[in-house]
C-alpha positions as CSV (number, residue, x, y, z in Angstrom):
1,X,-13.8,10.7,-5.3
2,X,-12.5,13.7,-7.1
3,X,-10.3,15.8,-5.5
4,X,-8.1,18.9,-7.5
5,X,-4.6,19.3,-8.8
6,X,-4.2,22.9,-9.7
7,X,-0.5,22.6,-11.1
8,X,-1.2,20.2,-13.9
9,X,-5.3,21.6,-14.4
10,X,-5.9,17.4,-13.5
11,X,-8.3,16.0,-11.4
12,X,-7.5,13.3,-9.1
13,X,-9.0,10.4,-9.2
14,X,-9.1,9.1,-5.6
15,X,-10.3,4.8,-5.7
16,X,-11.8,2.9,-3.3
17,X,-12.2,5.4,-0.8
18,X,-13.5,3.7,2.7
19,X,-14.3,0.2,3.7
20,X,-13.4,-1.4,0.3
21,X,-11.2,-4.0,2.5
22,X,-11.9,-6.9,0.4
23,X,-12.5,-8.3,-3.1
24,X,-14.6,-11.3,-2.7
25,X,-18.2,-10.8,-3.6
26,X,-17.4,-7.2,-4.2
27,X,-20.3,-7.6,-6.6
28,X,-23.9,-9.0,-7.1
29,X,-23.7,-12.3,-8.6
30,X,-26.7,-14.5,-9.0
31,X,-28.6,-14.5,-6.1
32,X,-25.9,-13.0,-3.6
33,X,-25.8,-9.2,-3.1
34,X,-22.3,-7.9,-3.2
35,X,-20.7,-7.7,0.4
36,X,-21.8,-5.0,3.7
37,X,-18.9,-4.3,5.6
38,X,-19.6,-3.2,8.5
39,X,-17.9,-1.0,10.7
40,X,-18.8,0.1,14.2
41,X,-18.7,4.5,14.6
42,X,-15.5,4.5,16.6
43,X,-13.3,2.3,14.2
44,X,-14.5,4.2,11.0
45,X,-13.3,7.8,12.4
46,X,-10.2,6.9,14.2
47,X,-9.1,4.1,11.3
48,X,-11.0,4.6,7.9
49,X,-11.4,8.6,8.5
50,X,-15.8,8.3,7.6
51,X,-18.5,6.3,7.0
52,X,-21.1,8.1,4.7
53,X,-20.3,10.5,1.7
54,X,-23.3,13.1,1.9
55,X,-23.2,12.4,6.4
56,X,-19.4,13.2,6.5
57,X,-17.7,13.6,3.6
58,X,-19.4,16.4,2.4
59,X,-20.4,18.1,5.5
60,X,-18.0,17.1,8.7
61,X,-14.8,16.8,6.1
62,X,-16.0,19.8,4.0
63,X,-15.2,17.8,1.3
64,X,-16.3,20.0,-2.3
65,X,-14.5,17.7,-5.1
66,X,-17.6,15.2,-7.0
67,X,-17.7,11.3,-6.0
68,X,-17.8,9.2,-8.5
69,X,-18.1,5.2,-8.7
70,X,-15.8,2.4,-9.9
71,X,-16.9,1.0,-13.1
72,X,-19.9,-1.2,-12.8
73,X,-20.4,-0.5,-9.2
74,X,-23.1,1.3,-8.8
75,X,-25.7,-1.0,-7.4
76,X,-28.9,0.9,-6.1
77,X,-30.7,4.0,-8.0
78,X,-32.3,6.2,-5.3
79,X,-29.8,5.7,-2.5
80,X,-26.6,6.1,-4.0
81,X,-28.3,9.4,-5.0
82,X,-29.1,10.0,-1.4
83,X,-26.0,8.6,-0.3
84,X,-24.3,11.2,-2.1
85,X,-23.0,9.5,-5.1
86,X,-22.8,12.7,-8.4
87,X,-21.4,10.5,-11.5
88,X,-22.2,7.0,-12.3
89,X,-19.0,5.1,-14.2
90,X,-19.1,4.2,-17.2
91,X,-22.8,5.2,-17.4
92,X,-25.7,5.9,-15.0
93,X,-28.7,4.7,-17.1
94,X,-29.5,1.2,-15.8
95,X,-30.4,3.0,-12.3
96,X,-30.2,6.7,-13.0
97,X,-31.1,8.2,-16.3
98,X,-35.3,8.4,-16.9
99,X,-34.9,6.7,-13.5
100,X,-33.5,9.6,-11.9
101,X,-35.5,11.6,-13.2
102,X,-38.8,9.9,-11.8
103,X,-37.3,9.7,-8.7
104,X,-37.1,13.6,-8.8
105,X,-40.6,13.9,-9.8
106,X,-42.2,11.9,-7.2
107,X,-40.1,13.6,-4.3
108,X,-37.5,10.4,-3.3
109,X,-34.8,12.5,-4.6
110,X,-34.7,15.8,-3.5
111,X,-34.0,18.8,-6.8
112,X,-30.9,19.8,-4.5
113,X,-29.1,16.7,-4.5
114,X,-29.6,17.0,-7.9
115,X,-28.1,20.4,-8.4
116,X,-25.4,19.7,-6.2
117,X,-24.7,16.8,-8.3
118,X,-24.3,18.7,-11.8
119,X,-22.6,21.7,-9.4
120,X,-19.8,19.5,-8.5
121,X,-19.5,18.0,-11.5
122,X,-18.9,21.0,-13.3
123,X,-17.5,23.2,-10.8
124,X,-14.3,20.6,-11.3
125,X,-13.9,21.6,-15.0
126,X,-14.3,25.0,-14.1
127,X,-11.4,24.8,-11.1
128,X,-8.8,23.1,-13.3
129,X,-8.8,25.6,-16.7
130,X,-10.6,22.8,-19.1
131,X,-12.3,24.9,-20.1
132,X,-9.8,27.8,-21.7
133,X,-7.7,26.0,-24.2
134,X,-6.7,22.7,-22.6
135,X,-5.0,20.5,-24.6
136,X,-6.8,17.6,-26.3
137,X,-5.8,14.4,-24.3
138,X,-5.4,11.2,-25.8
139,X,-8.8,9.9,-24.9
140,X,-8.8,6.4,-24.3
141,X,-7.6,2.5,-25.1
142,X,-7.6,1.6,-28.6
143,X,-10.2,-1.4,-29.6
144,X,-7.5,-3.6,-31.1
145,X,-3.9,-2.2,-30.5
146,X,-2.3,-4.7,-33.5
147,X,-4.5,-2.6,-35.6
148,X,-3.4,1.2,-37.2
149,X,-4.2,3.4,-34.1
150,X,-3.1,7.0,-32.9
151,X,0.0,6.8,-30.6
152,X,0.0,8.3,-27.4
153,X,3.0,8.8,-25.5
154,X,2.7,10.2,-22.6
155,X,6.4,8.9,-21.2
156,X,9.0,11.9,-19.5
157,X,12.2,10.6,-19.6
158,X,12.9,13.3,-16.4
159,X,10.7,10.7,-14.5
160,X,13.0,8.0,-14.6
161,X,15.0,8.9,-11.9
162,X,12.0,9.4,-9.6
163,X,10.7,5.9,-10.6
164,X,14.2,4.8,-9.8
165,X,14.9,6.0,-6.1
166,X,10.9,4.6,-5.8
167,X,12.1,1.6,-6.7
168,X,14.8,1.7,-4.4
169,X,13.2,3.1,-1.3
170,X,10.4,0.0,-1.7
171,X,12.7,-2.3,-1.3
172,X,12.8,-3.5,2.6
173,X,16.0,-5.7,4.1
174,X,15.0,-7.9,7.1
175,X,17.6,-10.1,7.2
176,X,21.6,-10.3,6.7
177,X,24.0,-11.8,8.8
178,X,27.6,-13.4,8.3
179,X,28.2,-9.6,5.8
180,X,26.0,-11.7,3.0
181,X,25.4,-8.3,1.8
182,X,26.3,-6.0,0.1
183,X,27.9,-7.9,-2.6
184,X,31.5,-7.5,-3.9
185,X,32.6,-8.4,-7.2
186,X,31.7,-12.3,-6.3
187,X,33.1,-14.7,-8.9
188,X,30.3,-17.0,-9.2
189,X,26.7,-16.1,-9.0
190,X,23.7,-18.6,-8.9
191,X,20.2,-17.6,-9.5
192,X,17.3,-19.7,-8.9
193,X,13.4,-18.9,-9.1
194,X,10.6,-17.8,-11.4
195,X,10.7,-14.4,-10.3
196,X,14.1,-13.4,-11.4
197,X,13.0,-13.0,-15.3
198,X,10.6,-11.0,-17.2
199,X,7.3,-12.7,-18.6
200,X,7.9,-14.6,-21.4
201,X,5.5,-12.3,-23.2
202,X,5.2,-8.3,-23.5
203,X,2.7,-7.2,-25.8
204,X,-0.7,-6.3,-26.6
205,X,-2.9,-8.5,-28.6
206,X,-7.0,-7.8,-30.1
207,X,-9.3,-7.0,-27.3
208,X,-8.8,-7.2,-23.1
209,X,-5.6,-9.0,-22.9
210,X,-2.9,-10.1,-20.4
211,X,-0.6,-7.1,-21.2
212,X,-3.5,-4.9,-21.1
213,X,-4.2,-5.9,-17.0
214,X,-0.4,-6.6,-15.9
215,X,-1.3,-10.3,-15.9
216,X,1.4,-11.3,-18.1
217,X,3.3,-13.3,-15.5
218,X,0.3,-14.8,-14.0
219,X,-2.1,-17.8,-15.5
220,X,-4.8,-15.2,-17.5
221,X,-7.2,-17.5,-17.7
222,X,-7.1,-17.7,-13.7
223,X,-7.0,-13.9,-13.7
224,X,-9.9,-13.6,-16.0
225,X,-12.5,-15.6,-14.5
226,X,-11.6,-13.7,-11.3
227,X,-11.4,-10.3,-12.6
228,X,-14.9,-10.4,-15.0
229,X,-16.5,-13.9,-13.2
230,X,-15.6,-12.8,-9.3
231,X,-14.3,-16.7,-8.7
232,X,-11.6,-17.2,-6.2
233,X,-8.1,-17.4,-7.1
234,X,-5.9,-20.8,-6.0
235,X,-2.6,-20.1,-7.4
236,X,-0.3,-17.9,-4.9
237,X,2.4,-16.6,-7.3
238,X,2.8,-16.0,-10.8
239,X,5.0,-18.3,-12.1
240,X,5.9,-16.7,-15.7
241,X,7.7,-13.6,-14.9
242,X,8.6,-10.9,-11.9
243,X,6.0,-8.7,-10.7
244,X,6.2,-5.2,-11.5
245,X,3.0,-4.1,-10.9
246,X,-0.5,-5.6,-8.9
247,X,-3.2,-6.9,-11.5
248,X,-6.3,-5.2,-12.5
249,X,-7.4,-2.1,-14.3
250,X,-4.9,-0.2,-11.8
251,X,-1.9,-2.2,-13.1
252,X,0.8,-1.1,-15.0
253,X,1.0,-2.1,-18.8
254,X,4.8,-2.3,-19.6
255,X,6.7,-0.6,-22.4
256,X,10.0,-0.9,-20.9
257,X,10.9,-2.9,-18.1
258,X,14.3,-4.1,-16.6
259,X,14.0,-7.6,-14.8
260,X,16.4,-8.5,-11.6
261,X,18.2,-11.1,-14.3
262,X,18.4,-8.2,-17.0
263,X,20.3,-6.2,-14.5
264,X,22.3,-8.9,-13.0
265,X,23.6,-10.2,-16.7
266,X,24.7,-6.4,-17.0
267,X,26.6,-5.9,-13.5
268,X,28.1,-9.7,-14.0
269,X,29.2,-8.7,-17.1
270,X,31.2,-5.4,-16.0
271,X,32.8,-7.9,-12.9
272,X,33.6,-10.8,-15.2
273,X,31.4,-12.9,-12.8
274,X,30.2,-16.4,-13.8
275,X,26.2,-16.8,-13.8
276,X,24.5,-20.3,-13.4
277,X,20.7,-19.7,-13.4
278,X,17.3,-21.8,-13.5
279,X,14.4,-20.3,-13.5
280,X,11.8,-23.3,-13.5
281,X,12.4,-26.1,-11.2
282,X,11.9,-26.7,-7.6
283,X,14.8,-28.7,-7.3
284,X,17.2,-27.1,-9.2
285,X,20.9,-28.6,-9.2
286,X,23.0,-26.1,-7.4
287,X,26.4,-24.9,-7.9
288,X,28.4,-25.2,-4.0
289,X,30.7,-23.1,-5.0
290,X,28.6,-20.2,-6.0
291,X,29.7,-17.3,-3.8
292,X,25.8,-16.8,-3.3
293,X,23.1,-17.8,-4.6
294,X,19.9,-15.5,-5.3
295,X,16.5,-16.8,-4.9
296,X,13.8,-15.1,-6.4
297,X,10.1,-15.6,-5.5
298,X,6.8,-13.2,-5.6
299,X,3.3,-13.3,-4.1
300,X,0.6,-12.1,-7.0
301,X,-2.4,-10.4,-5.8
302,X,-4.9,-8.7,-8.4
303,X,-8.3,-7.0,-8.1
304,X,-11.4,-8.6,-8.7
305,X,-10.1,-11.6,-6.2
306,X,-8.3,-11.7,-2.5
307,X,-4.9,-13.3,-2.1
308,X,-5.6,-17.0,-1.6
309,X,-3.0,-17.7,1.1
310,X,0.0,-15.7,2.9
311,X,3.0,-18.0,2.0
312,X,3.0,-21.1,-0.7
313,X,5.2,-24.3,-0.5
314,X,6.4,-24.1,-4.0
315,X,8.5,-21.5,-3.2
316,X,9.3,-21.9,0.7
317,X,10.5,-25.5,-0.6
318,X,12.3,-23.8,-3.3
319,X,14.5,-21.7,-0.6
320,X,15.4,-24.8,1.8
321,X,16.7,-26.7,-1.5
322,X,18.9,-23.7,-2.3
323,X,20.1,-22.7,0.8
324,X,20.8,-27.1,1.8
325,X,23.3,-26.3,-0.9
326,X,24.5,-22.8,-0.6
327,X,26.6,-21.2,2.2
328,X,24.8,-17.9,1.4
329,X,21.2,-17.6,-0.2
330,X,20.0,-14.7,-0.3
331,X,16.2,-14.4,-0.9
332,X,14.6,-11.6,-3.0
333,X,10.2,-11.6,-2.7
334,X,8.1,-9.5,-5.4
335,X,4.8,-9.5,-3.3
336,X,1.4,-7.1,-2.9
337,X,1.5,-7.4,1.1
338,X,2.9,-9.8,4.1
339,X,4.5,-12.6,3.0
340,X,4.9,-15.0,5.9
341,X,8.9,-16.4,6.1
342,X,9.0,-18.3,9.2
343,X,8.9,-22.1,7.1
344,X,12.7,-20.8,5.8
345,X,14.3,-17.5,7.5
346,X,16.0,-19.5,10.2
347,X,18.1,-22.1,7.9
348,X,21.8,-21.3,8.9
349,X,22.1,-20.4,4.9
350,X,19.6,-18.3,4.6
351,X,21.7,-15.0,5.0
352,X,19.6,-11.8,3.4
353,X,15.8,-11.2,2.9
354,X,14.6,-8.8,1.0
355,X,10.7,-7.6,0.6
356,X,11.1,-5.8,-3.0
357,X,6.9,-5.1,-3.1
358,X,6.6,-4.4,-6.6
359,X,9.0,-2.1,-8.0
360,X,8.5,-0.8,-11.7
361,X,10.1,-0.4,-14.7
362,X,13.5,0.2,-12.7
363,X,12.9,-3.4,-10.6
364,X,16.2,-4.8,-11.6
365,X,18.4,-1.6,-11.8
366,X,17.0,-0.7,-8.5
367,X,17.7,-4.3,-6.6
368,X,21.2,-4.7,-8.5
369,X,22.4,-0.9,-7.2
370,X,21.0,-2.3,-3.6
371,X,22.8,-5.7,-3.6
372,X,25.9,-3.9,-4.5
373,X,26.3,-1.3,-2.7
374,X,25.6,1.9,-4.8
375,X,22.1,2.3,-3.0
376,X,21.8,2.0,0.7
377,X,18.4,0.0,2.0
378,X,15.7,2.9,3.8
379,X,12.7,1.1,3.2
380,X,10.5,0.4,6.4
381,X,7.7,-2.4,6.2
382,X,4.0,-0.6,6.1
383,X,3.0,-3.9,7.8
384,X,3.7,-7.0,10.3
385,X,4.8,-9.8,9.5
386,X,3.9,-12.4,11.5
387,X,5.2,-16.0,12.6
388,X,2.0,-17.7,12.0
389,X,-1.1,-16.8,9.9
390,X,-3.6,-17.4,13.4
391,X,-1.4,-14.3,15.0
392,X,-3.3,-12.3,12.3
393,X,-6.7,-10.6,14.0
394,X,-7.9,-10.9,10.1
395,X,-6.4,-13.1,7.1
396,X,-8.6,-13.7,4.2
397,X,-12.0,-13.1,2.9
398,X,-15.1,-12.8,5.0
399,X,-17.9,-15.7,3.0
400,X,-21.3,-15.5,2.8
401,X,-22.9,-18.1,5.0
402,X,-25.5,-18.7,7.2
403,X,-28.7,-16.3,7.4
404,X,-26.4,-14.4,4.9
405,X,-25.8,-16.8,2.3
406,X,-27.3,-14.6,0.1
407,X,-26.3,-11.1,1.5
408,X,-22.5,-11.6,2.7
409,X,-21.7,-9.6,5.8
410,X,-17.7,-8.3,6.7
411,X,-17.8,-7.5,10.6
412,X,-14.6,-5.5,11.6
413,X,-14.9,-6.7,14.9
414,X,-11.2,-6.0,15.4
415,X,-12.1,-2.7,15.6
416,X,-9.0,0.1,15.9
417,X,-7.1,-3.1,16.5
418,X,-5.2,-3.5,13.0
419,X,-2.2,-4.9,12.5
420,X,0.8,-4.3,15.4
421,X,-2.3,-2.4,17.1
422,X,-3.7,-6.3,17.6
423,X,0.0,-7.7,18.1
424,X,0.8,-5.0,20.6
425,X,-2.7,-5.7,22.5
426,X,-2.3,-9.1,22.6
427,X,1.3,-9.3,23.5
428,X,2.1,-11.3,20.0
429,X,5.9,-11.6,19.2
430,X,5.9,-10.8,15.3
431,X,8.8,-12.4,12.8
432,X,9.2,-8.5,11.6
433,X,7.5,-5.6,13.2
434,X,5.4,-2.9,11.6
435,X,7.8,-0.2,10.7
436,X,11.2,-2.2,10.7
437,X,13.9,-2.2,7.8
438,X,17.5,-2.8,7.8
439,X,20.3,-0.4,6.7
440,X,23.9,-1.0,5.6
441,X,24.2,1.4,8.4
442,X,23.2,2.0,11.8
443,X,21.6,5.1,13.5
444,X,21.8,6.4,17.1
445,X,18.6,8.0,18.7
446,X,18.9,11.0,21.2
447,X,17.6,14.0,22.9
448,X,14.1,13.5,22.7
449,X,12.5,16.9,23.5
450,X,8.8,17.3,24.2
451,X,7.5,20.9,24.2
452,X,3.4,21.9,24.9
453,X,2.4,25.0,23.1
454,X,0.6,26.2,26.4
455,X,-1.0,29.6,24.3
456,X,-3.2,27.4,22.4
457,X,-6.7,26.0,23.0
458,X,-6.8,22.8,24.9
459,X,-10.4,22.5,25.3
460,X,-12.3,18.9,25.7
461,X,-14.0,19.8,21.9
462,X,-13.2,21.7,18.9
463,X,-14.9,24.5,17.6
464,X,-13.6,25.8,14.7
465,X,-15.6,26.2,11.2
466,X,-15.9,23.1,8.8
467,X,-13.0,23.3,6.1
468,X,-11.5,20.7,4.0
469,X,-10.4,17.9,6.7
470,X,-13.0,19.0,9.4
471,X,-12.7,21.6,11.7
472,X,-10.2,23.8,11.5
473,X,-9.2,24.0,15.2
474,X,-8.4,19.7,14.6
475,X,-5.4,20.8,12.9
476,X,-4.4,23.3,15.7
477,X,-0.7,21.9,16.6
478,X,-0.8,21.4,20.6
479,X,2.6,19.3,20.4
480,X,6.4,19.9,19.6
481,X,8.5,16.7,19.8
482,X,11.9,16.4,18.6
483,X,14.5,14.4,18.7
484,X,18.3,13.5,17.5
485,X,19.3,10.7,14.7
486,X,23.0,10.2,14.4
487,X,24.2,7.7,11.5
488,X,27.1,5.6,13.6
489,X,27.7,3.4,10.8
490,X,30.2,3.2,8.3
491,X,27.9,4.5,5.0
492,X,26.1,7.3,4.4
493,X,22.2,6.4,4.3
494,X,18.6,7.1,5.3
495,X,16.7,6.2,8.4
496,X,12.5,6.5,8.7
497,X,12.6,7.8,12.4
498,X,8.9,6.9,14.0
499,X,6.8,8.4,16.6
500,X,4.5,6.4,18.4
501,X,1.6,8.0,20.7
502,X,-0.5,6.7,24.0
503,X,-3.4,8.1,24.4
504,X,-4.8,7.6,27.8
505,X,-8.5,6.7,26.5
506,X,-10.2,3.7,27.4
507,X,-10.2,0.7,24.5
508,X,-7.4,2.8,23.1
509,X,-4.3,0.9,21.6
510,X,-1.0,0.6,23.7
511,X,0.5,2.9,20.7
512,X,-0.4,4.7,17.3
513,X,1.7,5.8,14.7
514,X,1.6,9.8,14.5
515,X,4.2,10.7,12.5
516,X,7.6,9.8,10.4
517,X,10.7,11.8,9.3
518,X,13.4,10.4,6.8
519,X,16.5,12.2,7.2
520,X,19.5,11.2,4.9
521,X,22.7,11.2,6.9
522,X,26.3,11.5,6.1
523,X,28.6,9.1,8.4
524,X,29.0,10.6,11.9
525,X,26.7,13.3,10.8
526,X,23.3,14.1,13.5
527,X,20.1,15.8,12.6
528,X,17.2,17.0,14.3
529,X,13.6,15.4,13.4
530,X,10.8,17.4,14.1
531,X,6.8,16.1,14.9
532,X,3.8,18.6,15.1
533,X,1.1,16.2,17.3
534,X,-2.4,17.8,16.6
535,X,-5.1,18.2,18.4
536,X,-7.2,16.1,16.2
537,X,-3.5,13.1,16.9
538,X,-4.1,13.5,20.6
539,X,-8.0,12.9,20.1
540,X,-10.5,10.0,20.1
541,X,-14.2,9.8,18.7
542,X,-16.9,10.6,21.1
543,X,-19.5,8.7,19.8
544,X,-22.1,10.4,22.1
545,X,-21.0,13.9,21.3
546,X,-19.9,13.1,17.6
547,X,-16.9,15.2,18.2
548,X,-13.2,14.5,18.3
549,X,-12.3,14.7,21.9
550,X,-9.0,15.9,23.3
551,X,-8.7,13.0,26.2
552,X,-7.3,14.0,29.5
553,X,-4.6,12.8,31.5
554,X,-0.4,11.2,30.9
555,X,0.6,10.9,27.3
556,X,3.2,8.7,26.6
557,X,5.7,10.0,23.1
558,X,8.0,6.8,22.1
559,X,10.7,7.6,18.8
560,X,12.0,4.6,17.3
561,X,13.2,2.8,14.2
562,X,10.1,0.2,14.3
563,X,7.0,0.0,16.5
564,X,9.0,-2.8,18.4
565,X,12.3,-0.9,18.9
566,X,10.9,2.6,20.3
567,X,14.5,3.6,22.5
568,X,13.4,7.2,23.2
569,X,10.0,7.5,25.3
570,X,8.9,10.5,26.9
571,X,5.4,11.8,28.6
572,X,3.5,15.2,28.7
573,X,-0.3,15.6,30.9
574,X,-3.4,17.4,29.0
């Protein structure tokens, strides 16, 4: 999907755009079709926004940008076309091409869809200036980078402190008791794990290589036969390096990348600390006297296969070894989602956790200003973690079998029950909820002000025109909530303040996120957090009418730090 970017005459490339939930059999092989997932009318408005390009997309969204597919994905000839698919990637003439153009002749594919293909297409170029004297790009990967090739560098140096305070705003503390952190000029630091370094390699070789996909750390070979072959992966983690990026051809090829251990030689070095490190065994001796030890660990995930399992003994059996030896392990993950803890985070020595996802170029600067001090810890967990991988309403793949050997079905029969929506129904007790982060601070919540905006339109449906997003009226604001975050701590920082909504609609979760304000605050210092509710945020999907309908009857407004620690709640009537 191709949506505009006037400012930089770019279009945007948007990838993967509904229902793409897994990657197992995400493409014919053999005899078996590539996965249906299937998703009741409900559940695909109120969770994954629509369900069918030309049905929705086009029309109920008012969508006018071109969709396009992945690369290779484009399965069917005449009903993608009808579906409402306009470019084929890399190249449409296995199913399109002299196809298409039969299709036309003999009336399956109407001449419109057809027009409004090519209309899209290059209405886009028009929009965005390419055609009044854009500059040529550099078009492309070269064949063999270890031969002669033109250099493109498209590095900004004024990025790097945006990919730096990214970088540090990723990073999520769960744990730390006993003052483990920050640190302070310790005198002896231990550092243990696989994902404390940087791959032993960096650098491009002939052809589709490791550096190329961001598999460096991982095992390529596994990576390959996943990526091009669609077999399932085994090995959780990638043991040769830290993760800075996922794997696949959305990865991040590295040209300059600072490792935790790169940074950590450099701040040791200006505090005349002492380092001990080993990087490769599971049993590592360990130094007792080490004023902490830091245990490094990661949880790899690539396209082309789905993560194999949620936590991996390796590495849980790693952390017990450590912390049986040291007073104060601290535990740093790299990982592309949940990562369950529960097999370690209660040792007595385990004293800080710390979910860095994957971090970029400025991984180690960014951790090393965090475990020191200089940064304060914002970051808010986008999911649950659970105690168990059964608390999960989904965990893994869904595998053809059956009637469906051949043509694998994905039921979401979880419905709009994702994540703490299923924890929250089901009265599940997670290790860390949705939404929860730590701070070297603490913040104060207050005041919590709801205010109905009684000149507007509260009727049952909307009825505004079809713009971009749906009807226009969906975006009317109905709601004014606000409420007061005071920073009673002792450092000046950044709190995510949430606000949770009930929605008194039958088979409607106990609460939904509807917005999130991050105010940085000074110590002692309050500030005001706003929240426009919508009408289409106070709506559900009629799926009689197939219209967003404003529910009647109590509200319930909760503002929090987490969807488990909600301190302010508040109602209003519709």
């Amino acid at each position: 999907m191709l949506a505009p970017s006037i400012t930089q005459s770019v279009a945007n490339y948007y990838q993967h755009y509904i229902a793409n939930e897994q990657e197992t059999n995400r493409n014919p092989s053999g005899n078996v079709q590539s996965v249906s997932s299937n998703i009741d009318d409900r559940t695909m408005h109120e969770v994954y926004l629509c369900k069918i390009l030309n049905g929705l997309l086009k029309t109920k969204l008012g969508f006018q940008g071109l969709v396009l597919s992945d690369w290779g994905a484009q399965h069917a000839g005449v009903a993608t076309a009808l579906a409402g698919l306009d470019m084929a990637m890399p190249n449409g003439d296995a199913l399109w091409g002299s196809h298409l153009v039969e299709a036309i002749t003999n009336g399956s594919v109407p001449e419109s869809r057809l027009d409004d293909m090519v209309t899209r297409t290059i209405a886009a170029w028009y929009l965005m200036g390419q055609n009044r004297g854009f500059p040529e790009p550099g078009i492309g990967m070269p064949i063999n980078l270890v031969q002669p090739h033109r250099v493109v560098d498209a590095r900004n140096s004024s990025f790097r402190s945006t990919l730096f305070e990214g970088a540090v705003e990723g990073h999520v503390l769960v744990k730390n008791i006993r003052n483990a952190l920050p640190l302070k000029q310790p005198k002896l630091l231990s550092i243990f794990g696989y994902s404390a370094k940087n791959p032993d390699h960096n650098h491009p070789t002939g052809g589709l290589s490791a550096w190329l996909w961001g598999s460096e750390p991982y095992s390529f070979s596994e990576f390959r036969d996943a990526f091009y072959w669609g077999k399932a992966i085994q090995t959780p983690i990638a043991f040769n390096g830290t993760l800075y990026s996922g794997g696949g051809s959305g990865a991040t090829s590295q040209s300059l990348a600072v490792s935790p251990f790169d940074a950590l030689i450099e701040q040791a070095y200006d505090d005349g600390t002492a380092l001990f490190w080993d990087f490769y065994s599971g049993t590592p001796d360990v130094n007792p006297m080490s004023d902490a030890c830091l245990v490094f660990g990661n949880a790899y995930s690539t396209e082309g296969a789905d993560r194999p399992c949620a936590r991996d003994d390796f590495t849980d059996n790693l952390i017990k070894h450590v912390a049986d030896r040291c007073n104060n392990t601290v535990v740093i993950f790299h990982n592309a989602g949940i990562r369950l803890v529960d097999q370690f985070v209660d040792h007595p020595n385990v004293t800080a956790l710390i979910f860095a996802h994957l971090p970029g170029q400025a991984s180690g600067k960014a951790l090393v200003s965090l475990l020191y001090g200089r940064s304060d810890f914002s970051g808010k967990l986008p999911y649950t973690i659970a105690r168990n991988e059964s608390d999960y309403s989904v965990l893994g793949p869904d595998l053809p079998q059956g009637i469906f050997t051949s043509f694998p079905q994905s039921n979401f029969t979880e419905g709009v029950f994702i994540d703490y929506r299923h924890f929250d129904a089901h009265n599940i007790t997670p290790r860390y909820p949705f939404g929860f982060g730590l701070s070297y601070s603490s913040f104060n919540y207050s005041n919590l002000v709801i205010q109905k905006r009684e000149e507007q339109d509260f009727g049952e449906y909307p009825t505004g025109l079809i713009v971009e997003g749906g009807q226009e009226d969906l975006w009317d604001v109905l709601i004014l909530v606000s409420a007061d975050v005071s920073n009673g701590g002792d450092v000046a920082g950044a709190e995510v303040a949430q606000l949770y909504l009930g929605i008194p609609a039958e088979g409607a979760p106990i609460r939904q996120l509807r917005g999130f304000e991050k105010p940085f605050l000074n110590v002692a210092e309050t500030a005001t957090v706003r929240f426009e509710l919508t009408r289409r945020d106070l709506s559900v999907w009629d799926v009689i009418t197939q219209k967003w309908r404003l529910v009647r009857g109590e509200f319930t407004v909760e503002v929090g730090s987490s969807s488990r620690d909600l301190p302010l709640k508040g109602k209003f009537v519709i």
